[in-house]
C-alpha atoms as one frame of an Amber mdcrd trajectory, in Angstrom:
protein
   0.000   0.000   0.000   1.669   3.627  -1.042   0.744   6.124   0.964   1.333
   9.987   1.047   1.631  12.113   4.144   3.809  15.419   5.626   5.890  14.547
   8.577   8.639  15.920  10.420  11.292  13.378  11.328  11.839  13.632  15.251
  14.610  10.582  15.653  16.719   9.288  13.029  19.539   5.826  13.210  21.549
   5.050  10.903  21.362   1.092   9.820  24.451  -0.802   8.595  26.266   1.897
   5.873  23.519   3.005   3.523  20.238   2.982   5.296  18.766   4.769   8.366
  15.620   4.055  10.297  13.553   7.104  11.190  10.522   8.135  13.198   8.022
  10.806  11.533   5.499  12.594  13.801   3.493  12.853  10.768  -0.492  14.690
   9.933  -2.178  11.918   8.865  -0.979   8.902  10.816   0.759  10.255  13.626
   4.088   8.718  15.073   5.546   5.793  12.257   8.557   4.494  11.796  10.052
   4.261   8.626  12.836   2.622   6.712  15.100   5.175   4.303  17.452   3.047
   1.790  19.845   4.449  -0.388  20.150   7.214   2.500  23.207   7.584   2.504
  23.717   8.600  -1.271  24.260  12.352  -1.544  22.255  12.329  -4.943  19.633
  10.452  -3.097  17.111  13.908  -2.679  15.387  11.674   0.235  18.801  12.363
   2.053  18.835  15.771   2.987  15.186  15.417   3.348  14.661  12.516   5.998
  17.156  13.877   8.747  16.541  14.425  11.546  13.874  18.165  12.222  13.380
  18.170   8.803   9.322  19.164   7.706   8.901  16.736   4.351   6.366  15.943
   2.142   6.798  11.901   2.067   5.725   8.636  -0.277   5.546   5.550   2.136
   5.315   2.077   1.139   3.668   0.255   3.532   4.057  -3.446   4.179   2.870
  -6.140   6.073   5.894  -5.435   8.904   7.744  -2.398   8.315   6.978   1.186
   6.460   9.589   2.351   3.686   9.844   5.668   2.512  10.429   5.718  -1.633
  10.671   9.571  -1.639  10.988  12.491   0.329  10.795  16.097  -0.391  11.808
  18.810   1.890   9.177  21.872   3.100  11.096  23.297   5.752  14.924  22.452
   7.236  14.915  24.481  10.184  18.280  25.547   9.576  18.754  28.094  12.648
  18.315  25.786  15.036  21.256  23.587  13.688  23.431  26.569  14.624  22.360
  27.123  17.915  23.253  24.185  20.133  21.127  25.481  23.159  18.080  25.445
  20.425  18.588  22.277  18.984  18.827  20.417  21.896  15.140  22.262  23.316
  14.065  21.382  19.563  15.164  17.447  20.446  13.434  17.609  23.791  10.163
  18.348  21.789  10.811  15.594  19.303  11.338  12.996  22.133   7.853  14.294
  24.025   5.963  13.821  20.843   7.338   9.906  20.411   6.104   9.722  24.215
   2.890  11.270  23.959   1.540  11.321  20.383  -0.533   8.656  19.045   1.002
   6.035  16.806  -0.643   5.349  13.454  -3.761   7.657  13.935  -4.041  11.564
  12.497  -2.159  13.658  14.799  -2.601  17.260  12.474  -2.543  19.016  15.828
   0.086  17.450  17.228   2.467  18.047  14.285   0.939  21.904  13.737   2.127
  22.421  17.723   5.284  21.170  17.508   6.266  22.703  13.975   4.901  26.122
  15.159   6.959  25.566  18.418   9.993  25.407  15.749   9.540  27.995  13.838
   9.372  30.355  16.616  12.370  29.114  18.609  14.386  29.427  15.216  13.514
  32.487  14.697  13.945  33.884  18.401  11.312  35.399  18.860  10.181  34.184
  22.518  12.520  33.678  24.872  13.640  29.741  24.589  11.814  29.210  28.529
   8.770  30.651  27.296   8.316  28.516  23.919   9.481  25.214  26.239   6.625
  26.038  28.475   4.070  26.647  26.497   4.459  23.748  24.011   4.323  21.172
  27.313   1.432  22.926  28.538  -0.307  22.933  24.751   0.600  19.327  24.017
  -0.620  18.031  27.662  -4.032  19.589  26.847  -3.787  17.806  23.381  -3.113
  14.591  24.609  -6.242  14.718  27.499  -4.442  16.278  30.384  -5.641  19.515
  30.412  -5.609  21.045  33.886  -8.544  23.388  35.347  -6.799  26.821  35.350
  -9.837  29.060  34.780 -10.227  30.351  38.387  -9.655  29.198  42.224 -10.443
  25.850  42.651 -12.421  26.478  45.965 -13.748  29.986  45.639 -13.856  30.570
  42.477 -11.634  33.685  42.250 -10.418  34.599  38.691  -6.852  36.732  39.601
  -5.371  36.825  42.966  -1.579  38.202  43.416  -1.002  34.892  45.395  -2.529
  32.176  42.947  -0.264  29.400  43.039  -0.522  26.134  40.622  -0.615  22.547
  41.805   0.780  20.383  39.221   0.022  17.152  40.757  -3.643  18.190  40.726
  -3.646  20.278  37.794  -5.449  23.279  39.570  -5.058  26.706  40.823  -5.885
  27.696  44.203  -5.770  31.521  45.267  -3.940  32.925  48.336  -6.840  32.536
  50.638  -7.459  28.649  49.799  -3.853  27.618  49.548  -3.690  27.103  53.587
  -6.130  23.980  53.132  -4.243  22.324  50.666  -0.558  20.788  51.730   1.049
  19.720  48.364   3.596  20.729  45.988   2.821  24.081  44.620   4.465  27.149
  41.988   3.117  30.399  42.876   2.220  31.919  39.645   0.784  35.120  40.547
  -0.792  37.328  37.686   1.412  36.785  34.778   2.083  32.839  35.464  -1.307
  32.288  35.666  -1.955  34.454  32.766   0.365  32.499  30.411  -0.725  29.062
  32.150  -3.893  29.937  30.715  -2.961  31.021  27.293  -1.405  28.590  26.340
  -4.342  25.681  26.773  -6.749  27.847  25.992  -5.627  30.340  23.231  -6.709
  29.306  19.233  -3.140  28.320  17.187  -2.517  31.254  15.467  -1.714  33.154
  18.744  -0.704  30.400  20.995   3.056  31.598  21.103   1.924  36.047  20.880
   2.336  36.869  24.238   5.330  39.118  26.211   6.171  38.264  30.162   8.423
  39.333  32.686  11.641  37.705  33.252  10.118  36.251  36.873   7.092  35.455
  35.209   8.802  33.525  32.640  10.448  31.397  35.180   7.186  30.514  36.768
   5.536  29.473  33.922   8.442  27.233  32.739   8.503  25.971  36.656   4.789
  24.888  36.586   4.525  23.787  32.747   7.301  21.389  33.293   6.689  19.923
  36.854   3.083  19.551  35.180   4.131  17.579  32.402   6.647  15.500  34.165
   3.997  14.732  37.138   1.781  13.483  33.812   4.516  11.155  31.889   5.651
   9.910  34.822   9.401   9.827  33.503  12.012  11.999  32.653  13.677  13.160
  29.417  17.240  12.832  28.366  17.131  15.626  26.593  15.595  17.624  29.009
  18.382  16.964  31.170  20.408  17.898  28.131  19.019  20.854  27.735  18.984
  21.902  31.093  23.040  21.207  31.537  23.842  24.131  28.708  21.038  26.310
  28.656
């Protein structure tokens, strides 16, 4: 069966001298993994265009064990980011939460729109790198079904509060006159944390990464988004720890 799909390749490995195995996070069947022979011929277009962060428009063979890919043709390289060490590796740390999370052989256009976006805007700097880590985990957690309750205090009700702290175990915000009843693990995000907490679950795509913060806000919001997600997978990331050692 030939199939046609755009994917960007989030993992590559090379296999023996002139093939490499790679997995696509792709629109219309979600996270596949692929064979690429002849990959290592540099007249081979399906080179360039099945490494790994590369956006490609692909033709898959599919058989009754294994998917190869008979042509590939790039959209978008990403090239910035291969110049930026501190970028790529934030860039790999996305690629290795969407093998976790994302589905495997079911349409993932959302998925792949998130984490392309979340690209594009780190390569071209215009967030701060905390910021665009933050609220991609927070935007793909909501994707995937684990979408906290941030829209006011969890007891009272209150919508702002200077003192509104999030709980990422539970997923919820309590304000600073309901936090004294509750004795877990807790970020205090304030006005802007909560702000951006909020934004980025809630906002439509097109503005999901248009939003300024302070630097102490910023550090907040990366604080909760992240001890969020890693409360949901239940692991830890390589290249998080990667990341996190150069940043």
């Amino acid at each position: 069966m030939n199939l046609s799909t755009d994917g960007l390749i989030i993992k590559e490995q090379n296999i023996g001298e002139n093939s490499r195995l790679v997995t696509v996070l792709s629109k219309d069947f979600g996270v596949i993994r692929a064979f690429v022979k002849n990959a290592g011929s540099l007249k081979s277009p399906k080179s360039a265009a099945t490494r790994l962060l590369c956006y490609s428009r692909l033709n898959i063979f599919k058989g009754r064990e294994s998917y190869i890919i008979d042509d590939a043709q790039s959209i978008e390289i990403f090239m910035p980011l291969r110049n930026d060490v501190v970028k790529m590796s934030l860039a790999q740390y996305f690629c290795e939460l969407s093998i976790h999370f994302f589905p495997e052989q079911s349409p993932c256009g959302e998925g792949l729109r998130l984490i392309l976006n979340a690209l594009y805007v780190l390569s071209k700097g215009a967030r701060p790198n905390e910021q665009i880590k933050a609220v991609t985990e927070m935007r793909l957690a909501s994707l995937c079904g684990y979408m906290p309750d941030l829209v006011c205090c969890n007891e009272c009700k209150k919508y702002e509060d200077e003192h509104m702290r999030f709980y990422p175990l539970s997923g919820i915000l309590l304000c600073g006159g309901c936090i004294e009843e509750k004795k877990e693990y807790s970020v205090l995000t304030g006005l802007g944390a909560t702000a951006a907490l909020r934004h980025s679950i809630y906002s439509v795509p097109e503005k999901l990464f248009s939003f300024t913060l302070s630097e102490e806000s910023i550090n907040s919001f990366s604080r909760a988004a992240e001890d969020y997600l890693l409360n949901i997978a239940e692991r830890g990331f390589q290249t998080l720890n990667f990341y996190k050692t150069i940043k």
